[in-house]
C-alpha positions in Angstrom: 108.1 114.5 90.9 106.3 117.7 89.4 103.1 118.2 90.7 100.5 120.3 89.1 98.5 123.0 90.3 95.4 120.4 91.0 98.0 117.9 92.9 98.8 120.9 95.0 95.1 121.6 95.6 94.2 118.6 96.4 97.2 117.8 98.7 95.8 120.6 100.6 92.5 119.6 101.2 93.8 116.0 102.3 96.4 117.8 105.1 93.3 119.9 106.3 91.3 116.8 106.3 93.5 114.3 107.3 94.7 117.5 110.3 91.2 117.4 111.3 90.4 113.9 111.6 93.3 113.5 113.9 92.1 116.0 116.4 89.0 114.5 116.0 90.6 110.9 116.2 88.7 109.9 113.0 91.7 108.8 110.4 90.1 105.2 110.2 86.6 106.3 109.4 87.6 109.3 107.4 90.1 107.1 105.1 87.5 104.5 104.5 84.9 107.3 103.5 87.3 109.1 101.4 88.3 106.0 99.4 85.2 104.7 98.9 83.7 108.6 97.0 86.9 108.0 94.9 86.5 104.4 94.2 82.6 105.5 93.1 84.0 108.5 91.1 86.1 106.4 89.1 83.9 103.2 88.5 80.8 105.4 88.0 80.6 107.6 84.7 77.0 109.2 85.5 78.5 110.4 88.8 81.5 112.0 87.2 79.9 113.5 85.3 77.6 114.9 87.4 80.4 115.8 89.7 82.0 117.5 87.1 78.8 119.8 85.2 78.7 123.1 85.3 74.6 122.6 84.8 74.1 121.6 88.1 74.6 123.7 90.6 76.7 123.5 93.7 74.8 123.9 96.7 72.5 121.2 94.7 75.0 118.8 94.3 76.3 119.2 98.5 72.6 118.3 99.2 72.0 115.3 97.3 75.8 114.1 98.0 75.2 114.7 101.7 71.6 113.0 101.7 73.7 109.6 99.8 76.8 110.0 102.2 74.3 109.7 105.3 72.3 107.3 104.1 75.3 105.6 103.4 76.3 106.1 106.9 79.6 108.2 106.4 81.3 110.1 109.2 80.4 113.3 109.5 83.4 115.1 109.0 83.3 113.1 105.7 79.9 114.6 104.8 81.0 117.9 105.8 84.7 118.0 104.2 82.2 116.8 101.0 79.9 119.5 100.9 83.3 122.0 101.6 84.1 120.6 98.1 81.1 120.4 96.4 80.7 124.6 97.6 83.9 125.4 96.4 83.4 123.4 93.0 86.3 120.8 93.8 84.9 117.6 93.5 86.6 116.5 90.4 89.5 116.5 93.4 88.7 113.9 95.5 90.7 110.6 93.6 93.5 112.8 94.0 92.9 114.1 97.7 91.5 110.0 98.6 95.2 109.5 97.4 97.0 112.2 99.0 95.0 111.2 102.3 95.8 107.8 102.6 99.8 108.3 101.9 99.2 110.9 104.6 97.5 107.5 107.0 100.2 105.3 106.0 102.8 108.1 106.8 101.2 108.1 110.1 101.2 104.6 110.5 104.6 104.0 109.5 103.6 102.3 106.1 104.9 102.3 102.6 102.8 101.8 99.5 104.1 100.6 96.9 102.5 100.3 93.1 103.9 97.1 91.7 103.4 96.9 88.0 103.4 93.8 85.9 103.2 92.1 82.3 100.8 89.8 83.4 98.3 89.1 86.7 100.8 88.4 89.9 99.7 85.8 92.1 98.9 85.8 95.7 102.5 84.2 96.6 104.2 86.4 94.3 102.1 89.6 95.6 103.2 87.6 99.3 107.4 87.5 98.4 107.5 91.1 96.8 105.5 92.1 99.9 108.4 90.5 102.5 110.9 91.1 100.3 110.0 95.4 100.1 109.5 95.0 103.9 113.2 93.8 104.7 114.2 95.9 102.4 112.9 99.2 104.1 112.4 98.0 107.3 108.6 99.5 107.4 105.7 97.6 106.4 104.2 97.8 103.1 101.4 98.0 101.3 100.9 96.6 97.4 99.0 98.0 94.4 99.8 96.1 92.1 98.5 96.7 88.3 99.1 95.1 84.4 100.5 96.8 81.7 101.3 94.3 78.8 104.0 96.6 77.2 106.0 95.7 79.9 106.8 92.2 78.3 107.9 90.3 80.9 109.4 91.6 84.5 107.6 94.0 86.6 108.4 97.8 87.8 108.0 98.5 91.9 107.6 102.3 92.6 107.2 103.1 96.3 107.4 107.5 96.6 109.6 109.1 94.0 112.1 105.5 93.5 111.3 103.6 90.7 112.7 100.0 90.5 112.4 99.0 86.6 112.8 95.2 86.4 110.7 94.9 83.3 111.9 93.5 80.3 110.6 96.6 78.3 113.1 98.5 80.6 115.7 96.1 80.0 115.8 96.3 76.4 115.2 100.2 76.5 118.4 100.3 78.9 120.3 98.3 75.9 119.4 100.0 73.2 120.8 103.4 75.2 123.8 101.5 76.0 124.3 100.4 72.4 124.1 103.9 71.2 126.5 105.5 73.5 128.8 102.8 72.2 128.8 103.4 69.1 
């Protein structure tokens, strides 16, 4: 998987977080603060885009954020791994450092996450038999994401890490069409 230069920054910042927080023994409060900014960053447009002007300065922006995240009661090695990133104008980081930080938890832990994607909504028994079926297949327990994506047709695709499992009927007929090709 290629990462770009951001995916490299931000992995950084998660280690020195996530590094932190364990001396500290924080992980649980720091991965629930982390995933809650990033959940805000994405749901919220005003707050992107306030993360993400130039306008506004950034010892402005570390202020307010840190006046919201205590109010808000957040740890406060969230609130000061925040402002860090507010400082050094990185805040348009955090979905991808909240990401990097909680496969760095579940490393810890000894837990897989898989993204499970699918033509159409998946059930709570289907999410439940692709949940025990991943786990006796690794051994390690695992955690689902699932998410639709109608091109897909019919089937779903399973990533967990770099492994892809394409059992999507898109990917079926993409694999025969290849295969028809090379035969001819």
């Amino acid at each position: 998987m290629a990462f770009d230069s951001s995916s490299l920054i931000a992995e950084r910042y998660a280690r020195a977080l996530f590094a932190l927080g364990r001396q500290k023994d924080a992980l649980a409060p720091l991965l629930a603060d982390v995933q809650a900014l990033s959940a805000w960053m994405k749901e919220n447009a005003a707050f992107r885009r306030a993360v993400k002007s130039p306008v506004i300065d950034a010892g402005i922006k570390a202020k307010a954020l840190d006046a919201v995240l205590q109010k808000a009661g957040a740890h406060a090695l969230t609130r000061q791994f925040v402002r860090r990133l507010s400082l050094n104008n990185r805040l348009n980081l955090l979905p991808l450092i909240a990401g990097a930080f909680a496969a760095l938890a579940r490393a810890e832990s000894g837990e897989l996450a898989a993204q499970v994607i699918s033509a159409k909504p998946l059930t709570e028994a289907q999410i439940s038999a692709i949940t025990k079926a991943l786990h006796q297949a690794t051994g390690k327990q695992v955690k689902i994401e699932t998410s639709v994506d109608k091109r897909l047709l019919g089937g779903l695709k399973v990533q967990i890490g770099s492994t892809l499992l394409d059992a999507s009927l898109s990917g079926k007929l993409t694999r025969l069409g290849k295969a028809l090709k090379q035969a001819a």
